[in-house]
Legacy VTK file of the C-alpha trace (Angstrom):
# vtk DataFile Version 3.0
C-alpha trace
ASCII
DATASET POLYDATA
POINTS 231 float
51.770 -13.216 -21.630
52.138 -15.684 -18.545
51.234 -13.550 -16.225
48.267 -15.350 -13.669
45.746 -12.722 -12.561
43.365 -13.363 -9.721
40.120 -11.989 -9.655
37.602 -11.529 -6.569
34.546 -9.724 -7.253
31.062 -11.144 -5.776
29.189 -9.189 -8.920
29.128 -12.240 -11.320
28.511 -9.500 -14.567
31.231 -7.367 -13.153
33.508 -10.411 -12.739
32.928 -12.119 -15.826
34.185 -8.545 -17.878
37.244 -7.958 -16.072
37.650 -11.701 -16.160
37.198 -11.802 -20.089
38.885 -8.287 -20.538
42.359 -9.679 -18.779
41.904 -12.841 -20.660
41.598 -10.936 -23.825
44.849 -9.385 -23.698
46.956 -12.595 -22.920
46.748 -12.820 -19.112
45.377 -16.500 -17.578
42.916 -15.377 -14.990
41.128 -16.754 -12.128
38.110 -15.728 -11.079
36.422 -16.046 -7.276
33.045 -14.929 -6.020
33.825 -15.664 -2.407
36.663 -15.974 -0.249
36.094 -19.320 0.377
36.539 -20.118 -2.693
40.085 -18.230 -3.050
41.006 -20.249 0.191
39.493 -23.245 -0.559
41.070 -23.465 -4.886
44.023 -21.147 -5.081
47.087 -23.009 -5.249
49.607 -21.495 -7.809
51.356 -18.225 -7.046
49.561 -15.368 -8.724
51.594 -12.454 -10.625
49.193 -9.846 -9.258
45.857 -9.987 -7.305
42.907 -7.873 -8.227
40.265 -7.209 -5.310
36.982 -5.804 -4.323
36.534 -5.057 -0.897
32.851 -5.559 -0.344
32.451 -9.454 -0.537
29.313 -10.683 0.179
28.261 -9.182 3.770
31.186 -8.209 4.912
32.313 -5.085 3.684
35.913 -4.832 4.662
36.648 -8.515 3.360
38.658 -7.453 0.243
41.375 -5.872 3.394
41.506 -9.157 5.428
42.358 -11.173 1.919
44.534 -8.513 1.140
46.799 -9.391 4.109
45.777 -13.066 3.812
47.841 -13.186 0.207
50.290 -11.290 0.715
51.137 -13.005 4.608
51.211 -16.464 1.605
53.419 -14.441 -1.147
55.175 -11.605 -0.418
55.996 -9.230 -2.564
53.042 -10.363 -4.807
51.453 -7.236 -6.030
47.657 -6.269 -5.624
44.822 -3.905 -6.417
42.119 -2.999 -5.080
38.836 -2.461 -7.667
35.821 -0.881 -5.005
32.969 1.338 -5.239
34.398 2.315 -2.084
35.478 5.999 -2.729
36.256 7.472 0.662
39.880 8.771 1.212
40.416 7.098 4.560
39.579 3.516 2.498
42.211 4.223 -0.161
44.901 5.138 2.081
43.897 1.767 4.772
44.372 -0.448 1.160
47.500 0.965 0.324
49.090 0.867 3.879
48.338 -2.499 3.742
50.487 -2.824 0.544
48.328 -2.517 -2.422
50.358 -1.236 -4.971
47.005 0.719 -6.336
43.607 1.401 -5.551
40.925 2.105 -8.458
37.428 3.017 -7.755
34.315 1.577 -9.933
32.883 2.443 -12.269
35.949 2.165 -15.001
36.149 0.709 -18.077
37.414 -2.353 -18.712
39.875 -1.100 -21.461
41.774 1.191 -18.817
41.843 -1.394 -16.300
43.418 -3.333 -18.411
46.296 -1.084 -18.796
46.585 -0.479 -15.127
47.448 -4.079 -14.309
49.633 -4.272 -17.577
51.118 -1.267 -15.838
51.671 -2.707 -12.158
52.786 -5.478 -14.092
55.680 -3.592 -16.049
57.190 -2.001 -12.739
57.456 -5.162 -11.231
58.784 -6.524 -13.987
61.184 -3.934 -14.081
62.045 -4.102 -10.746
63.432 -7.725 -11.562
65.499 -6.358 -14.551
68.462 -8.295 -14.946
71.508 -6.080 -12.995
69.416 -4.809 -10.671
71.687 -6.531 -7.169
68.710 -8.771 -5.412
70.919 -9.039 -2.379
71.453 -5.754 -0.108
73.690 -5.261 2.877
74.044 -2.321 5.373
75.578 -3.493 8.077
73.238 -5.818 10.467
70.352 -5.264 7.691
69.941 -7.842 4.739
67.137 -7.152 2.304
66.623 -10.075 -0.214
64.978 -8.369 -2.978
64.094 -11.592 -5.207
61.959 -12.783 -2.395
60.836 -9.984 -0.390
62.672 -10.634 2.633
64.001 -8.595 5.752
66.308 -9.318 8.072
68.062 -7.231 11.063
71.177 -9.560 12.954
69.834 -12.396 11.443
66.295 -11.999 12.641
63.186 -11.913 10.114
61.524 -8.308 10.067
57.973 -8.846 8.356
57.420 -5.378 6.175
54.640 -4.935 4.115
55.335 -4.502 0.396
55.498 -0.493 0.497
57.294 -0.898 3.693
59.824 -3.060 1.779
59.808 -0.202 -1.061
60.979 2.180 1.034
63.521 0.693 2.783
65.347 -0.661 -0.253
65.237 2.913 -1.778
66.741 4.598 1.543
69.365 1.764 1.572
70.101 1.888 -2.065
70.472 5.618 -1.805
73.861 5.188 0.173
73.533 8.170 2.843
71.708 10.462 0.347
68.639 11.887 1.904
65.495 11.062 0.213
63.277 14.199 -0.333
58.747 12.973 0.134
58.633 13.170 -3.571
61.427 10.761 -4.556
60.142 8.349 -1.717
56.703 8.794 -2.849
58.102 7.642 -6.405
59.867 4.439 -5.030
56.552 3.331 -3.505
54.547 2.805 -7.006
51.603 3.771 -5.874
49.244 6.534 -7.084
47.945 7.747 -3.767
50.749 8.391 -1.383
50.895 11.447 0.562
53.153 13.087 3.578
51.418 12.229 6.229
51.274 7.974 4.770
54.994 7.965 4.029
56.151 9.199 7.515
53.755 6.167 8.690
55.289 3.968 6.817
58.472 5.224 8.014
57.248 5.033 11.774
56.162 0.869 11.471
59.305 0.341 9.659
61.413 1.689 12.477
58.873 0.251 15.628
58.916 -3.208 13.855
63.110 -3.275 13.636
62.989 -1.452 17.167
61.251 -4.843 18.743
64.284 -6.824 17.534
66.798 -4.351 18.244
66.206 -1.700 20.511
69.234 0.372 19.928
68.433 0.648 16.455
68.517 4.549 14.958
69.423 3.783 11.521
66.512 5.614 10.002
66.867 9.427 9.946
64.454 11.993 9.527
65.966 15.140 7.840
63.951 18.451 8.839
61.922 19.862 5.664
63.937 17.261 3.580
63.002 13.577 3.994
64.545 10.569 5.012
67.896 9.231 4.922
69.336 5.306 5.874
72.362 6.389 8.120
73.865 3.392 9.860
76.770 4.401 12.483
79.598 2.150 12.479
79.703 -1.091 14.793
LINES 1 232
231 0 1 2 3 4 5 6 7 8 9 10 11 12 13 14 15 16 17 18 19 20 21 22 23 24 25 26 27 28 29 30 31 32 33 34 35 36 37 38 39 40 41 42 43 44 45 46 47 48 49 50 51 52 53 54 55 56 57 58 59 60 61 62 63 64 65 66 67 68 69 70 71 72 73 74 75 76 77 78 79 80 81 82 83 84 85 86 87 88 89 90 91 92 93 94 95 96 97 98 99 100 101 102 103 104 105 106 107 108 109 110 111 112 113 114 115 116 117 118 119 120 121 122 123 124 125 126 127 128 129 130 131 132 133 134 135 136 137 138 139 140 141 142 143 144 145 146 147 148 149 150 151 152 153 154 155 156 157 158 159 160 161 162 163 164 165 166 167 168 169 170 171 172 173 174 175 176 177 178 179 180 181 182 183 184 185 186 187 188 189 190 191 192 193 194 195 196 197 198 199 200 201 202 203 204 205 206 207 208 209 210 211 212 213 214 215 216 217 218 219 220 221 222 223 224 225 226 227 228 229 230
């Protein structure tokens, strides 16, 4: 495997396992105590960033580097590893864009497989034949690089953001039921309430270029549905 993994945990013991766990099964990893040291040495795109959020004394830092790597690669996927266990932290991480958020303790072996697994989607998501270009009208989404644009104008959508959109525009009209949405997002936490916020920034962020725009339809007791009216 090629696949770069990086690692921030301020437990050395805890960082030194995962570290030599990843490394085990064919992953080149690097590791970070601190996040001046991610700032200070990372320099080559990572496949997939793995995060505590207590760093140090600062117990929401593992949130602000979050946004700090994806802002530098988007689209690069990320999970968070925390003894934090409260629901209100897990669904913060993953409205951020973390495409999964495990709670310590867990064993190295299944971690493992949940990065191998993040991994796999976006690898899948990259399949050969899947179109990396998408147009509906005004809206281009360029899928290879994770990039948004409304008449032209960049909209900056977080990687679940991003999810959703491309499934509602991919759908062609059909309305997308919680469930299927939920699917599309490839995370393991996702509930009704997250999804119709994600749906809410998506439309306020397009809104501040465009005004007019009404493109994104909510369909009573069904779900969602991408309905652009002709120009």
């Amino acid at each position: 495997m090629n696949a770069r993994i990086v690692v921030v945990e301020d437990d050395v013991d805890q960082l030194t396992n995962y570290s030599y766990a990843l490394q085990k099964k064919g992953f080149q990893v690097s590791s970070y105590e601190t996040l001046e040291e991610v700032h200070l040495h990372l320099s080559q795109t990572p496949s997939l960033a793995l995060l505590d959020v207590h760093l140090g004394h600062d117990p929401d830092a593992g949130f602000g580097l979050c946004q700090w790597l994806l802002d530098r690669y988007p689209g690069l996927p990320v999970i968070f590893l925390t003894s934090r266990h409260e629901e209100i932290d897990q669904i913060f991480g993953l409205r951020l864009g973390a495409w999964d958020y495990l709670t310590k303790p867990i064993s190295t072996a299944l971690l493992v497989e949940k990065v191998a697994a993040v991994l796999k989607r976006v690898n899948d998501a990259r399949r050969p034949g899947v179109e990396d270009l998408l147009e509906a009208g005004p809206l281009l989404i360029d899928v290879a690089k994770a990039k948004v644009f409304w008449r032209d104008l960049p909209v900056t959508l977080t990687v679940t953001e991003l999810s959703i959109l491309e499934a509602l525009v991919r759908a062609d009209g059909a309305v997308l039921s919680f469930d299927q949405l939920a699917e599309r997002t490839r995370q393991s936490v996702v509930t009704n309430n997250t999804l119709s916020t994600h749906i809410k920034h998506i439309r306020q962020k397009i809104k501040r270029l465009d005004p007019t725009f009404d493109a994104l339809v909510s369909v009573y007791g069904s779900g969602y549905q991408w309905d652009l009216p002709p120009e």
